[in-house]
C-alpha positions as a Markdown table, in Angstrom:
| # | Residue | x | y | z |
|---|---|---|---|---|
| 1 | Unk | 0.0 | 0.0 | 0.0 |
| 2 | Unk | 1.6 | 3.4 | -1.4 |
| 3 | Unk | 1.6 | 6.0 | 1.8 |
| 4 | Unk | 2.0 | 8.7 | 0.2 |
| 5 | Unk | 1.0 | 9.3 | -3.2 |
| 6 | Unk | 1.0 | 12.0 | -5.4 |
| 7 | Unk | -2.7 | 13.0 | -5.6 |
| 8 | Unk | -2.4 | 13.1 | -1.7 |
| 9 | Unk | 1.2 | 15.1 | -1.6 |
| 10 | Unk | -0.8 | 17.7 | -4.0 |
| 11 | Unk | -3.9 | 18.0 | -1.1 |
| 12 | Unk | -1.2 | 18.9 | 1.2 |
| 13 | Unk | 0.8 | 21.3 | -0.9 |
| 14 | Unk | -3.1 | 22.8 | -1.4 |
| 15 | Unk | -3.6 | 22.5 | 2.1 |
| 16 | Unk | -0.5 | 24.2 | 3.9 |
| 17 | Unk | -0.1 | 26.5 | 1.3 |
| 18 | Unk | -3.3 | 28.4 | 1.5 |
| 19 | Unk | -2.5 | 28.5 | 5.3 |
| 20 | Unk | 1.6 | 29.8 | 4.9 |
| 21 | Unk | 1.2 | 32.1 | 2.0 |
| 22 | Unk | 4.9 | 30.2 | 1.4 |
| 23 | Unk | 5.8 | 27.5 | -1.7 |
| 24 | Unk | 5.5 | 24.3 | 0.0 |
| 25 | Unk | 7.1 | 21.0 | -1.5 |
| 26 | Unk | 6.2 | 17.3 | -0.9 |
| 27 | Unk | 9.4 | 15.2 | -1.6 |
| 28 | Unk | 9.3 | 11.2 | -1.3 |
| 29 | Unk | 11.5 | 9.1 | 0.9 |
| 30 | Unk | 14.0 | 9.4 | -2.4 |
| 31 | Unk | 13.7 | 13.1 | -2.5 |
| 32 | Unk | 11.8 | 12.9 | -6.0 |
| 33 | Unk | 9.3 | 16.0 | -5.9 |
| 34 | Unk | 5.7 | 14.6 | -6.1 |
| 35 | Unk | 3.8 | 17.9 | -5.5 |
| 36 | Unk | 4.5 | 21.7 | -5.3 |
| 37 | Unk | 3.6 | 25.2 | -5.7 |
| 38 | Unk | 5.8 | 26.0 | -8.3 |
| 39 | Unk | 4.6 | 23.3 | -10.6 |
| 40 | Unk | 7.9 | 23.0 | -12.8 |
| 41 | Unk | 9.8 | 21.5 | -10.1 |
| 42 | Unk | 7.7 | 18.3 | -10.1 |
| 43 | Unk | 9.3 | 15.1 | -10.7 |
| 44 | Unk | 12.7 | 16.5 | -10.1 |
| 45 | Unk | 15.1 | 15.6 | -7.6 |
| 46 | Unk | 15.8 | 17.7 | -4.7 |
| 47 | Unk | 19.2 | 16.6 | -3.2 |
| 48 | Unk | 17.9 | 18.2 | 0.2 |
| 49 | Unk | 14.6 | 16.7 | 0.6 |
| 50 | Unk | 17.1 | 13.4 | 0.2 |
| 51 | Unk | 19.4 | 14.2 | 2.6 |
| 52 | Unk | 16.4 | 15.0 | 5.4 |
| 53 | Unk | 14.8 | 11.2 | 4.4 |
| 54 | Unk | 18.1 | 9.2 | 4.7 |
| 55 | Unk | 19.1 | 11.1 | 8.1 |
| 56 | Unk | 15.7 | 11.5 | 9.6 |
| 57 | Unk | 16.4 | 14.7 | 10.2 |
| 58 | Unk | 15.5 | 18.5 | 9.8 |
| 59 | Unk | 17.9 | 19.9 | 6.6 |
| 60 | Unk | 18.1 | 23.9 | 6.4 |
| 61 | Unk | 19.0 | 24.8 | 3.3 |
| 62 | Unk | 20.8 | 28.5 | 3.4 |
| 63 | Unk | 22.8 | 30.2 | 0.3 |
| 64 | Unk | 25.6 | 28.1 | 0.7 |
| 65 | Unk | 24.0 | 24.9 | 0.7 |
| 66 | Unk | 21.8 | 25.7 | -2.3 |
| 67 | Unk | 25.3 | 26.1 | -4.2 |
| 68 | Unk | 26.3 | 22.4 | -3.2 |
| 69 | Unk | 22.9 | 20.9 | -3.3 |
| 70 | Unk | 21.1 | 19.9 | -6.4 |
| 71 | Unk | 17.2 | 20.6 | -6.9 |
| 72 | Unk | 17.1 | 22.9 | -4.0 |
| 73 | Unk | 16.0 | 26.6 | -2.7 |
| 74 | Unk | 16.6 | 28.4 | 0.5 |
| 75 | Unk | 14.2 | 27.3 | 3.1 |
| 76 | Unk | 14.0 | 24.0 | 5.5 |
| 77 | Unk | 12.9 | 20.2 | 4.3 |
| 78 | Unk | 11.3 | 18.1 | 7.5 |
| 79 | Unk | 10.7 | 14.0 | 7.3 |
| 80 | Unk | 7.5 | 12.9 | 7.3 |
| 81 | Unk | 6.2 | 10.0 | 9.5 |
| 82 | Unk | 3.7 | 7.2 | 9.5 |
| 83 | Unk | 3.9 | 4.5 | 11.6 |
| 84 | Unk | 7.1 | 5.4 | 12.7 |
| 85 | Unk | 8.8 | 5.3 | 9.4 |
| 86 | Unk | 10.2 | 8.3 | 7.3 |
| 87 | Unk | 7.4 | 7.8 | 4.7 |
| 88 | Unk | 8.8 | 11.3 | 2.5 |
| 89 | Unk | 9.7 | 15.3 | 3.2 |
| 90 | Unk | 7.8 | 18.4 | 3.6 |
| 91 | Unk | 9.5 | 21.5 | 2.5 |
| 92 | Unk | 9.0 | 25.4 | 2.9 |
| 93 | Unk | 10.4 | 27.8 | 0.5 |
| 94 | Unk | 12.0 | 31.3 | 2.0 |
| 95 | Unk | 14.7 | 32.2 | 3.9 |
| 96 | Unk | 15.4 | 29.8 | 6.6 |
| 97 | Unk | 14.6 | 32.2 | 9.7 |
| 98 | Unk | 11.6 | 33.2 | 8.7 |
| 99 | Unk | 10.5 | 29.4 | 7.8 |
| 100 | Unk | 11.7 | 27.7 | 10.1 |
| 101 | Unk | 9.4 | 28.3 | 12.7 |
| 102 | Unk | 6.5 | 27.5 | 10.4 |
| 103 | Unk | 8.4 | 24.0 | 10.0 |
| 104 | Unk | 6.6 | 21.7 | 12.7 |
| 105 | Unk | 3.2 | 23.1 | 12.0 |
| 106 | Unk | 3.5 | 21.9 | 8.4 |
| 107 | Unk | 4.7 | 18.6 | 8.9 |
| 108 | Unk | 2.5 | 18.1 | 11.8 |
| 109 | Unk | -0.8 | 18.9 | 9.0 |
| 110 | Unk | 1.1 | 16.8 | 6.3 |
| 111 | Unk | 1.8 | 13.8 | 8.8 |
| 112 | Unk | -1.9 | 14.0 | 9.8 |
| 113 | Unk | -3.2 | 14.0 | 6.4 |
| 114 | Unk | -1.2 | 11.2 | 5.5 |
| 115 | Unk | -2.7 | 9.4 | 8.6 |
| 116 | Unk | -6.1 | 10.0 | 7.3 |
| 117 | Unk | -5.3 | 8.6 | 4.0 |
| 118 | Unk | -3.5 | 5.6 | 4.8 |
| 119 | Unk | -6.5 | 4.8 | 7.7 |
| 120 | Unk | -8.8 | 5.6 | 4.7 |
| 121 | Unk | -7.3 | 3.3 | 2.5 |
| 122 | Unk | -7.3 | 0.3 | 4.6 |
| 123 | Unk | -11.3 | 1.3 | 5.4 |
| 124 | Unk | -11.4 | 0.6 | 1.1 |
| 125 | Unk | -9.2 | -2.5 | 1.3 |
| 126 | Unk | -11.3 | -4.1 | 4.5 |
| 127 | Unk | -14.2 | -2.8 | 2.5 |
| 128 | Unk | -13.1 | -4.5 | -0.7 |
| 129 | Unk | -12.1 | -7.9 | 0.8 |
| 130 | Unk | -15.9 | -8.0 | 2.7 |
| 131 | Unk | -17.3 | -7.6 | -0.8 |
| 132 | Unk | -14.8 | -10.4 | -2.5 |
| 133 | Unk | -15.8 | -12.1 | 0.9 |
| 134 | Unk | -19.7 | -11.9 | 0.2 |
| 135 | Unk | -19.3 | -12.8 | -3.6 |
| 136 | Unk | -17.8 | -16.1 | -3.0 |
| 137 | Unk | -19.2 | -17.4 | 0.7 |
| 138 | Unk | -23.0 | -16.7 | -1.5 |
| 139 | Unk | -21.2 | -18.6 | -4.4 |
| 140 | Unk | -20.2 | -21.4 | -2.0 |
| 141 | Unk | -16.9 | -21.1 | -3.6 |
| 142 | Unk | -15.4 | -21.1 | -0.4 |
| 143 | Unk | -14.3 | -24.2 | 2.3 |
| 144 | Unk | -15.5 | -23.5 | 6.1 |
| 145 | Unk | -11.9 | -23.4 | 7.3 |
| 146 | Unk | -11.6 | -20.0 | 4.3 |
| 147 | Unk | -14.9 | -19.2 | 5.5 |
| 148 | Unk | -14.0 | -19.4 | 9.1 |
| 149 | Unk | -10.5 | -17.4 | 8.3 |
| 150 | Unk | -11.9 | -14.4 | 6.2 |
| 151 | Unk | -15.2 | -13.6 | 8.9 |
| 152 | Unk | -12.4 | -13.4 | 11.6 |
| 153 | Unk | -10.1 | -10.6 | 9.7 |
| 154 | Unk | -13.3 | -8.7 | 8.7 |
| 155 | Unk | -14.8 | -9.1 | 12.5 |
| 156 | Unk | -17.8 | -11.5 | 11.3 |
| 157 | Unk | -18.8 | -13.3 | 14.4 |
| 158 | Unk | -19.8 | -17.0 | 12.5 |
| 159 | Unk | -21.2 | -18.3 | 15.4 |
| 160 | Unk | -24.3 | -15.5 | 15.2 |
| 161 | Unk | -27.4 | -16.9 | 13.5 |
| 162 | Unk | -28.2 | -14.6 | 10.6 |
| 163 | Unk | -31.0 | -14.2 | 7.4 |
| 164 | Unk | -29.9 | -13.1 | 4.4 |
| 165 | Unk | -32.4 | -10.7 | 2.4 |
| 166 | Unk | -32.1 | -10.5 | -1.5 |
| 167 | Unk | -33.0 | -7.4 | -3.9 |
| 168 | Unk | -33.3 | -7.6 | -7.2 |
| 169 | Unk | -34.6 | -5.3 | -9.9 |
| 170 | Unk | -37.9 | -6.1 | -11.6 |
| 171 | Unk | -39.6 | -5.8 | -14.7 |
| 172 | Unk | -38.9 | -2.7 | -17.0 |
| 173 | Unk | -38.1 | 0.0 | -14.2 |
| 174 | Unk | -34.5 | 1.4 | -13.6 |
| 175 | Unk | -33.2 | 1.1 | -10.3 |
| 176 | Unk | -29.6 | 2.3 | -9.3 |
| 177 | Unk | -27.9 | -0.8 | -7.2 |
| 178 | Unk | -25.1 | 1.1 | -6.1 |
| 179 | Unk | -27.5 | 3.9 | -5.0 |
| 180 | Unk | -29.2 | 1.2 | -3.1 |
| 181 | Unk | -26.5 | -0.2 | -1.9 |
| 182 | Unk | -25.6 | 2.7 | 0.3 |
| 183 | Unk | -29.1 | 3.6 | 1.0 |
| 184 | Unk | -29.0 | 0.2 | 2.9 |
| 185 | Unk | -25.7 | 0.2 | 4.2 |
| 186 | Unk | -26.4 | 3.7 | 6.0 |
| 187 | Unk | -29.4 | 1.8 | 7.7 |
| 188 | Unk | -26.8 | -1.2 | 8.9 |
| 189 | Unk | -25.8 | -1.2 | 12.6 |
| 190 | Unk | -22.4 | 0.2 | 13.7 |
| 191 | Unk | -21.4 | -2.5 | 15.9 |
| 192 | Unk | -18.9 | -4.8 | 14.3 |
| 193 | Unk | -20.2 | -7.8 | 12.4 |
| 194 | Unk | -23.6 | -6.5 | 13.0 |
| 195 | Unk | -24.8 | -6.7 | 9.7 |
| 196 | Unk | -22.7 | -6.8 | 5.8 |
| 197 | Unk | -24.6 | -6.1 | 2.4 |
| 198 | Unk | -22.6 | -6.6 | -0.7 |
| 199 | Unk | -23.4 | -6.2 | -4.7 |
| 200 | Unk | -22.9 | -10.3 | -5.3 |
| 201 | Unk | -23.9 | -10.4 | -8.7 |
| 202 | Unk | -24.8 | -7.0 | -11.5 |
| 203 | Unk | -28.2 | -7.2 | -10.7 |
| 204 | Unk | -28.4 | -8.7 | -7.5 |
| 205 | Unk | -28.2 | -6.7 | -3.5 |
| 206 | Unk | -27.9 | -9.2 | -0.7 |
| 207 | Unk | -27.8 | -8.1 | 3.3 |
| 208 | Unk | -27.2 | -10.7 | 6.1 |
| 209 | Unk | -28.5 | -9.6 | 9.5 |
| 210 | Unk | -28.5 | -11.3 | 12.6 |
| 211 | Unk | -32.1 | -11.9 | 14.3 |
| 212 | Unk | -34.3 | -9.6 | 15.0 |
| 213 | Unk | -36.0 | -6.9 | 12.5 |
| 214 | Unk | -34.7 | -6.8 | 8.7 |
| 215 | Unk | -33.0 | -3.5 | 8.3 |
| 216 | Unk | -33.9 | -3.4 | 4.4 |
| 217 | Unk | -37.9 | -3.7 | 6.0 |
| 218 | Unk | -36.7 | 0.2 | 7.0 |
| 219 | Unk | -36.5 | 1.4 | 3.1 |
| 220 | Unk | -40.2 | 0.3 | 3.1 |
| 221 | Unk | -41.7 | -0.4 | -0.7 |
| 222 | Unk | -39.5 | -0.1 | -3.1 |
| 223 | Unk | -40.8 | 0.2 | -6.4 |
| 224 | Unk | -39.5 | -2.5 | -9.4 |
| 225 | Unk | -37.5 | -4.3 | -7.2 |
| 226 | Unk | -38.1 | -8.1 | -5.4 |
| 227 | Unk | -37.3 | -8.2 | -1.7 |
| 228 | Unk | -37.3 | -12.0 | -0.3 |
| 229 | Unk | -35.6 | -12.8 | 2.9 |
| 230 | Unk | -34.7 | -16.7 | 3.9 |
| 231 | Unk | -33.6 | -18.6 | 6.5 |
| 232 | Unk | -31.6 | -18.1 | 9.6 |
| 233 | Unk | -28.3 | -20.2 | 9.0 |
| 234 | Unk | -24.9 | -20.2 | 11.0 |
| 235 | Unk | -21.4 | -21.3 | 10.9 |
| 236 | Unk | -19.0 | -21.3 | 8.5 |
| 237 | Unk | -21.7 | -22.6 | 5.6 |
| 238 | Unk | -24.2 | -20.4 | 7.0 |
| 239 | Unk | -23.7 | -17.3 | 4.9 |
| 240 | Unk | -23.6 | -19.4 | 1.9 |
| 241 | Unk | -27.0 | -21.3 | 2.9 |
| 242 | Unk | -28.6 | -17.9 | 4.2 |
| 243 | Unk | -27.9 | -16.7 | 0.7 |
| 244 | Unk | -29.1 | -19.8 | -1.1 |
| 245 | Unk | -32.1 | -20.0 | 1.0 |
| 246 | Unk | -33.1 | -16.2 | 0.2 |
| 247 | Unk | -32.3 | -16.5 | -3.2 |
| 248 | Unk | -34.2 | -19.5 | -4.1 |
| 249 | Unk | -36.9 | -18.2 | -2.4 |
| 250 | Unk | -36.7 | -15.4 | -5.1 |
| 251 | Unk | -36.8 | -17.7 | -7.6 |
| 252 | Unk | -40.3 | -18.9 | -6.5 |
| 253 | Unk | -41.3 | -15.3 | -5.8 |
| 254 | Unk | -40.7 | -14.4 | -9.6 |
| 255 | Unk | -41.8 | -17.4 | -11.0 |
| 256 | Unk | -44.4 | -16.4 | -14.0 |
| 257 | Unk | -47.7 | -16.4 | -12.6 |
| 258 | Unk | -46.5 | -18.6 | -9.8 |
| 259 | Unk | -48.8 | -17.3 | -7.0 |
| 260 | Unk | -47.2 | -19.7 | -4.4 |
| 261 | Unk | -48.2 | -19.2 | -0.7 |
| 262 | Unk | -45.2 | -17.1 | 0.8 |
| 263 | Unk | -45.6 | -19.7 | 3.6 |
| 264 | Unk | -44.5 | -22.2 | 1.6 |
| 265 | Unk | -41.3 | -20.7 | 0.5 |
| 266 | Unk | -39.2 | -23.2 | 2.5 |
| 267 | Unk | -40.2 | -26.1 | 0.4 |
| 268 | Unk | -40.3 | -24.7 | -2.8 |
| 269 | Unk | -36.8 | -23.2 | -2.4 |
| 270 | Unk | -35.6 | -26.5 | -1.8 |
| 271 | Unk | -36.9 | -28.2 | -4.8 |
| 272 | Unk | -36.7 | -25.0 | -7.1 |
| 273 | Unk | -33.1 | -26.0 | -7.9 |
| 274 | Unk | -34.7 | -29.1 | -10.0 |
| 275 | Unk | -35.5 | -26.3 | -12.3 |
| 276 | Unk | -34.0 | -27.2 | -16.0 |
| 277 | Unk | -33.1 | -30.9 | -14.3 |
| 278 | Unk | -34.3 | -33.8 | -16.1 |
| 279 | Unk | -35.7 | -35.3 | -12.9 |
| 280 | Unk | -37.7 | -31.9 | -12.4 |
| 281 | Unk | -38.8 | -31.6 | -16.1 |
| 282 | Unk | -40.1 | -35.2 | -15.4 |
| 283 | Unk | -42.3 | -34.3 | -12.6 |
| 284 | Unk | -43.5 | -31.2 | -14.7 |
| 285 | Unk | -44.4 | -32.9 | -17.9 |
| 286 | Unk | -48.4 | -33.1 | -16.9 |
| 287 | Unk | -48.5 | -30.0 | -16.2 |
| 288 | Unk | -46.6 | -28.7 | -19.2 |
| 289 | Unk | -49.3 | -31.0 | -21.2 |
| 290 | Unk | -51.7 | -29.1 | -19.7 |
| 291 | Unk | -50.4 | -25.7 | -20.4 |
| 292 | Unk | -50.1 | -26.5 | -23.9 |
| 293 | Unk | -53.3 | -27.6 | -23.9 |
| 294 | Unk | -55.4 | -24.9 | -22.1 |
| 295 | Unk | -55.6 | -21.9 | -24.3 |
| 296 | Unk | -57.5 | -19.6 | -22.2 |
| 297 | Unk | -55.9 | -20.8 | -19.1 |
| 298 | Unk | -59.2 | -21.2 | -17.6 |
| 299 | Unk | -57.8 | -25.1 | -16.2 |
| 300 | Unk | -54.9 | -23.7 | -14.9 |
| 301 | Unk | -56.4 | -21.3 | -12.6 |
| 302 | Unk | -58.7 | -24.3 | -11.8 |
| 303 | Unk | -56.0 | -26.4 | -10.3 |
| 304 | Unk | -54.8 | -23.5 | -8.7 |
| 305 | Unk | -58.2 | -22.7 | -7.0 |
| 306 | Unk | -58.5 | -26.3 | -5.9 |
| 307 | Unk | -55.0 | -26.6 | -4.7 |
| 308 | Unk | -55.7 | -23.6 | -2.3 |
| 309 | Unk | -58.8 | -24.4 | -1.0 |
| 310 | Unk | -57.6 | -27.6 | 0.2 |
| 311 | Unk | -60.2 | -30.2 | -2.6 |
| 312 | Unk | -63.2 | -28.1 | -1.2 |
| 313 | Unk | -66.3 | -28.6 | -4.2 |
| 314 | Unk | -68.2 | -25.8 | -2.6 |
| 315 | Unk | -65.2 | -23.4 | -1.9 |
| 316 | Unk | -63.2 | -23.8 | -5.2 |
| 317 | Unk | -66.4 | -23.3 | -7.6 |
| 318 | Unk | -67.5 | -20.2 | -5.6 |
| 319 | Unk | -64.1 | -18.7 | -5.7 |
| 320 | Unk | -64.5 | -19.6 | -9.9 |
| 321 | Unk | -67.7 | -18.2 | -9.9 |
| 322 | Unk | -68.7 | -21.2 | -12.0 |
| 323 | Unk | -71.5 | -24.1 | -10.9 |
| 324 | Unk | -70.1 | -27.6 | -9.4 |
| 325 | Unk | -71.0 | -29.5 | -12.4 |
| 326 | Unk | -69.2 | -27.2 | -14.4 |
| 327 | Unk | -66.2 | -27.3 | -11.6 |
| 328 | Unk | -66.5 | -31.0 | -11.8 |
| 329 | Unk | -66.4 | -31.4 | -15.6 |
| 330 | Unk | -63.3 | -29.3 | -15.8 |
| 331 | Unk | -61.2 | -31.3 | -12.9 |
| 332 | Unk | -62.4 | -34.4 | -15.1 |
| 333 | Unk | -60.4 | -32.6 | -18.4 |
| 334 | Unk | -57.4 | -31.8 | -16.2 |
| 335 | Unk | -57.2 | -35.4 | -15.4 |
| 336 | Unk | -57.6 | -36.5 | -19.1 |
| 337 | Unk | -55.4 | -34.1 | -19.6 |
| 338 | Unk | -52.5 | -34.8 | -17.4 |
| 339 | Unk | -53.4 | -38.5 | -16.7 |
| 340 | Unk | -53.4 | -37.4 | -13.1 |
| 341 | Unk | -55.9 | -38.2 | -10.2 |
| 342 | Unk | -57.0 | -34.7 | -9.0 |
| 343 | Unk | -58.2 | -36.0 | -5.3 |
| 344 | Unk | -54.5 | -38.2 | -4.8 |
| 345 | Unk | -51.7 | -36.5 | -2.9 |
| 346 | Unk | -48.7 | -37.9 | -4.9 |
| 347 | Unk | -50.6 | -36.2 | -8.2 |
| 348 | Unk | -51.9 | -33.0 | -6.6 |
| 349 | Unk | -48.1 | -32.8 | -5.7 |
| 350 | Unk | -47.3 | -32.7 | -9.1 |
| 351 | Unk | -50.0 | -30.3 | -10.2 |
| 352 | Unk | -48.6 | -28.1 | -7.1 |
| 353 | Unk | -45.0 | -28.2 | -8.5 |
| 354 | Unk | -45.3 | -27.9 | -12.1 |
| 355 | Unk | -45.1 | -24.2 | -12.8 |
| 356 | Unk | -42.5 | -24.4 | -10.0 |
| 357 | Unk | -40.5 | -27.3 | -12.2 |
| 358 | Unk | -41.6 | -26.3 | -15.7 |
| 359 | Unk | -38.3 | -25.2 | -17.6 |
| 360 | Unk | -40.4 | -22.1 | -18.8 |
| 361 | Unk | -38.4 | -18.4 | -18.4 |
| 362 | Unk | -37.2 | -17.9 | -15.0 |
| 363 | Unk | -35.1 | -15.4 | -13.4 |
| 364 | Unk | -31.8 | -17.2 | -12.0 |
């Protein structure tokens, strides 16, 4: 990690110069000018500023030392610390008695801004390595000993059962993830570990949070956009199957006209991943028949109807508006149909799971 760069040494040349009303220099530890207020001296060596990073010491440079010394001007070149290591110079233009006495106030502003930085910096690498840590425990790409090894450096307390939530745009409408992303992350708990949310794929948000209320349930509706939270999982695999469970449970949630019972989420999350799989296509193939069969989709919302009100004659047919006999004729097509017995629980199982299973278009 670069200390001090030369973006930085050009906010503290900006800095201390506005307060000194004197040209103000910042050399690195090899005396190489990286910023200054006389802009034709940068990236030339000053033989001073050298000197002061070698000795760790104060240089004055007077008339007779500007005739010996390359790259230099009258005035007085200070080392800069960090973690108790001369990390480059500081540097004040004008005679050396007037100067002088300006120098500890300059270094003590450039040694702080460099503090800043460098603290700033490793806030963006901790910051980084929580997102590549997010990314690949929700991809399962890591082991539980990596797992285990990564939550302790970023503070993640594995032992803490947590629920993962997943965002994900919807339909036609434009929504900013990144914009989202801090909306959500300003809504997060301070305490360490409390809570991470991380961009883990282009069009995908996911928070974990440890029990209690959702912190994304704070943003309230948000409009084109899927919320689904799943299970509470811990230990090593648990942020992986946190994420798995609230992402499957997505997949159901966006399913075509799926209108699945959000109470069910648990089971259909677990068989969703059959999806596209020729054991899944095989318990979906009745309904598929069916599909391609009902034009109107008047049989589908049948078998929907009589799935949810549990095989009830009098309940399903009002809910259909329609008569019994009429109910009754159309469960007698669905199981011509589908070659299915309506009233049996291994073939109303399959009725139940077929848009789930049919390989129709599916978010993923």
């Amino acid at each position: 990690m670069t200390t001090l760069t030369a973006a930085l040494a050009a906010r503290i040349v900006e800095r201390t110069m506005a307060v000194v009303a004197r040209n103000v220099n910042v050399m690195d530890e090899r005396g190489v000018i990286l910023a200054s207020g006389q802009p034709d001296r940068v990236h030339t060596r000053h033989e001073g500023a050298l000197l002061a990073a070698e000795q760790d010491r104060t240089v004055v440079i007077d008339d007779v030392h500007e005739l010996l010394l390359r790259g230099v001007q009258p005035g007085v070149n200070l080392p800069l610390h960090h973690r108790g290591a001369v990390v480059g110079v500081v540097g004040i233009s004008g005679p050396p008695q007037e100067v002088e006495v300006l120098g500890d106030l300059i270094r003590v502003t450039a040694e702080l801004m460099v503090e800043q930085a460098a603290a700033l910096e490793v806030g963006r690498w901790r910051e980084r390595r929580r997102e590549d840590f997010l990314v690949a425990a929700a991809g399962g790409l890591l082991d539980e000993d990596a797992t285990t090894e990564m939550a302790e450096t970023l503070g993640w307390d594995l032992a803490l059962p947590r629920r993962c939530t997943v965002l994900r745009p919807t339909g036609e409408a434009h929504v900013d993830l990144l914009a989202l992303q801090r909306r959500v992350a300003g809504l997060l708990p301070e305490q360490a570990g409390a809570a991470r949310v991380g961009a883990v794929g282009d069009q995908e948000l996911a928070v974990w949070w440890p029990a209690g209320p959702s912190p994304v349930a704070a943003l309230g509706a948000l409009p084109g956009t899927a919320v689904v939270t799943g299970e509470e999982h811990s230990g090593g695999e648990g942020v992986h199957r946190a994420f798995v469970s609230a992402h499957e449970s997505l997949r159901v949630t966006t399913l075509p006209g799926g209108g699945y019972d959000p109470q069910d989420l648990a089971l259909l999350a677990l068989l969703v991943g059959l999806r596209g799989d020729w054991r899944g296509a095989g318990v979906a193939a009745p309904w598929r028949r069916l599909v391609e069969q009902d034009r109107h989709g008047e049989l589908q919302r049948t078998v929907r109807s009589w799935l949810a009100h549990d095989l009830d004659v009098a309940r399903c047919a009002a809910d259909l508006h329609v008569h019994r006999n009429t109910l009754r004729l159309r469960l007698s097509r669905v199981e011509t149909i589908t070659g299915l017995d309506v009233r049996r629980v291994p073939s109303l199982l399959q009725l139940y799971l077929g848009p789930l299973l049919d390989e129709g278009p599916v978010s993923s």
